[in-house]
C-alpha positions in Angstrom: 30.7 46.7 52.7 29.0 49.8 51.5 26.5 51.8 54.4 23.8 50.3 53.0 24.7 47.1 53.6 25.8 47.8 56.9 22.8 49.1 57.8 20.8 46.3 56.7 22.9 43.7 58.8 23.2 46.2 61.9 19.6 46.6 61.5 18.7 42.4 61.5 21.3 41.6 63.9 19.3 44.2 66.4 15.7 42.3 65.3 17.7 38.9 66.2 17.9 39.9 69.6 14.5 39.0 70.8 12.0 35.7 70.2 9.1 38.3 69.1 11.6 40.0 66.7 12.3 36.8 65.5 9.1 36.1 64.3 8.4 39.6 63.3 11.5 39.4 61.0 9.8 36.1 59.4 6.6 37.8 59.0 8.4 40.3 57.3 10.8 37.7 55.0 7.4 35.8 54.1 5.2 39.0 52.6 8.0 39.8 51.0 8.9 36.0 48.9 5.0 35.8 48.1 5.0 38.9 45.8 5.2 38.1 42.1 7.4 40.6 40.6 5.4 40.5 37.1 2.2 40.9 37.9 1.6 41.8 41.7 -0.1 38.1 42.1 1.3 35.0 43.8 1.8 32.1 41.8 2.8 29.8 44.5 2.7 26.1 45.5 2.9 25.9 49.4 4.2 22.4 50.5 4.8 21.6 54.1 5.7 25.0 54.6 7.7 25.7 51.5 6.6 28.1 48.5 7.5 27.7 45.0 6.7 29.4 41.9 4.1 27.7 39.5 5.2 27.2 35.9 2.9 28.9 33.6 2.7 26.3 30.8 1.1 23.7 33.7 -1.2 26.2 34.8 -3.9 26.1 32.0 -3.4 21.8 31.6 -3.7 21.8 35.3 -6.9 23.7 35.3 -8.3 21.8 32.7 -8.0 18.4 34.4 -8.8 19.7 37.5 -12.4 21.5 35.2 -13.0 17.7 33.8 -12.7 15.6 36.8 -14.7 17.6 39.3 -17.5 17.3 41.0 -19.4 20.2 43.2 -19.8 19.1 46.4 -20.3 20.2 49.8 -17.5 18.3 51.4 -15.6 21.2 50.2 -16.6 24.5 52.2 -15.4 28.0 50.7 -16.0 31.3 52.5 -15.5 34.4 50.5 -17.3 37.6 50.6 -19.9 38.2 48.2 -18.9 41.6 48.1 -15.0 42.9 48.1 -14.4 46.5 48.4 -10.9 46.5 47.7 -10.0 43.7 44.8 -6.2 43.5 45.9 -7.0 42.1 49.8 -9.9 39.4 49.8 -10.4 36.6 52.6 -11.1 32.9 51.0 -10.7 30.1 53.3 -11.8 26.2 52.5 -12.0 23.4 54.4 -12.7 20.1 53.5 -14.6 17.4 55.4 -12.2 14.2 55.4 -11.6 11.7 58.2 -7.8 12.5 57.2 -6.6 9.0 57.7 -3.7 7.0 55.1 -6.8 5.6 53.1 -8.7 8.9 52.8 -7.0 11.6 53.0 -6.9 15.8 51.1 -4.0 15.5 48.8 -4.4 19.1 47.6 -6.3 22.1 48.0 -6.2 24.9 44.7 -7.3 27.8 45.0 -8.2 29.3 41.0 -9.8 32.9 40.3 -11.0 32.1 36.8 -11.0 36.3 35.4 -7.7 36.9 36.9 -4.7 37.0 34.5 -2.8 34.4 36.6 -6.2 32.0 37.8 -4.2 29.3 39.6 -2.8 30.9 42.5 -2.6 28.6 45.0 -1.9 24.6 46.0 -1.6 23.8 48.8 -0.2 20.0 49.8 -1.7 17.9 52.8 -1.0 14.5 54.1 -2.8 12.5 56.7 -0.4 13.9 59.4 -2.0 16.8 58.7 -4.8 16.2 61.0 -7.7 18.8 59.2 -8.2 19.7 55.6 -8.1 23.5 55.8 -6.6 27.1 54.1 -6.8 30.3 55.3 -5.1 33.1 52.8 -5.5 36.6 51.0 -6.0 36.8 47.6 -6.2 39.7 44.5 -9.3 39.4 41.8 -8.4 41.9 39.2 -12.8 42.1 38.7 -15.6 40.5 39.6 -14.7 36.8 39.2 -15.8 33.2 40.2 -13.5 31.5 42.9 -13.1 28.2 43.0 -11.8 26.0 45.5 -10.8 22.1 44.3 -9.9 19.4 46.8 -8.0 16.4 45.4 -8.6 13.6 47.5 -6.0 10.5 47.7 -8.1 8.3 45.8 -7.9 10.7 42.9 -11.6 12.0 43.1 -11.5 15.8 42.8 -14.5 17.8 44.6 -14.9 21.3 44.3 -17.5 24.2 45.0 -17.1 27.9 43.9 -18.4 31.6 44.8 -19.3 34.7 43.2 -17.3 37.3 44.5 -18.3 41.1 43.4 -15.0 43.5 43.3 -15.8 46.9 43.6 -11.8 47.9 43.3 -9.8 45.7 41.5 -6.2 45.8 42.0 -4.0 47.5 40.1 -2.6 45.4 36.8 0.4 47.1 35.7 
């Protein structure tokens, strides 16, 4: 094993140790899986805890369905600033109001940033289990941009409701 190496396992066998470094280390393991090494923005599907990348070539069909099907409604509530000073660290959350129960129930939440390079950047899967529709995450807007939050219900209706969101400082494209 080469010192590097060494020092790397030395280094999480110490963090190990301890419950709080524990979840520090996990912290640490998840920022790191959710960048995208192409473009600096997460394409990820989060499912009962797991991530996975989001092929490109479903990403603009997806989008599309998701366009025709909608309706805007207030059942879904998004909460974004109106101004973001810093493009590459912007608070979204949405929650939507269902009763969460095996007849009506949020399927999905997506997240989509329509002038970003990658706009679908986030699923995420629910189940009545779940107990509450709701997402809390960071995102990146390249510029000024629309966001819009869709919630796929379980009898395949598809609500949605968007916000204006200003970027003084995009991040960095490169």
């Amino acid at each position: 094993m080469s010192n590097p190496q060494k020092s790397i396992k030395g280094f999480l066998n110490k963090l190990a140790k301890t419950k709080t470094s524990i979840l520090g280390l996990s912290l640490i393991i998840s920022v790191l899986l959710s960048i995208h090494p192409s473009n600096g923005i997460s394409k990820r599907t989060v499912n009962r805890g797991k991530a996975k990348t989001v092929k490109p070539e479903t990403t603009k069909s997806s989008m599309d369905k998701l366009r025709k099907e909608a309706i805007k409604s207030g059942r879904v509530k998004l909460r974004a600033p109106i101004i973001a000073e810093n493009g590459a660290i912007v608070p979204v959350q949405v929650q939507v109001s269902s009763p969460m129960t095996k007849k009506d129930y949020v399927k999905m939440i997506v997240i989509i940033i329509e002038k970003n390079p990658v706009p679908l950047l986030v699923k995420v899967h629910f189940t009545p289990e779940s107990g509450h529709a709701y997402f809390s995450t960071r995102v990146q807007f390249a510029k000024t941009s629309i966001v819009r939050a869709y919630a796929v219900m379980s009898d395949g209706k598809v609500y949605y409701n968007s916000k204006l969101v200003k970027v003084s400082h995009g991040c960095v494209q490169g």
